[in-house]
C-alpha positions, 0 to 999 in steps of 0.5 A, spaced: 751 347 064 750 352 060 746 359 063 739 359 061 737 367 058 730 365 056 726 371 059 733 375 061 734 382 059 738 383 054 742 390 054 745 391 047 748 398 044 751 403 037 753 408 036 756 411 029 763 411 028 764 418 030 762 418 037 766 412 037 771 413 043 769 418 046 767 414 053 758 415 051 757 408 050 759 407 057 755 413 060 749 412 057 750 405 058 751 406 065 745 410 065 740 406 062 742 401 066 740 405 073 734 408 070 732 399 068 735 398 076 730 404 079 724 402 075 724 395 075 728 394 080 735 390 079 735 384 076 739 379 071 742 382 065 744 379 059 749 381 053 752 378 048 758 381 044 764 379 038 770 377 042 774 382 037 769 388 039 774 390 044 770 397 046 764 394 047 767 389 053 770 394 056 764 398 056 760 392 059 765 391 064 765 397 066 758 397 068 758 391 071 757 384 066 761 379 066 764 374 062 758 367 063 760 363 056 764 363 050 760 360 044 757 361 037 752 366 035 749 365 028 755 362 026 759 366 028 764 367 035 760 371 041 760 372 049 755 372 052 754 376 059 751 378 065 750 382 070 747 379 076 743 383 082 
């Protein structure tokens, strides 16, 4: 069965290359999602990321998503996320 994303938040993040590998994502991620957490209450999140963006998942991982689907996104290969309450 696939997961239903309908209405789900979607948690998503750039940055320019020269902040690449500096470990910000993981902070502001981390802190958006707390700030999220406090004001709405924790609730499921989604995020859907390239399978090649290795940074990215391991930014998603270190706050909490965890691998639902692999599928195709605008034709293209994706993993979709979620980070459950």
């Amino acid at each position: 069965m696939v997961p239903s994303i309908e209405g789900v938040p979607e948690a998503g993040w750039a940055l320019a290359p020269s902040a690449h590998g500096q470990g910000f994502a993981s902070e502001v991620v981390g802190r958006a999602l707390a700030w999220g957490d406090e004001a709405f209450g924790r609730a499921r999140t989604v995020c859907i990321i390239d399978p090649e963006n290795t940074a990215s998942l391991n930014v998603a991982a270190k706050c909490g998503y965890r691998e639902v689907l692999r599928t195709t996104y605008h034709d293209d290969a994706t993993i979709l996320l979620e980070r459950q309450p």
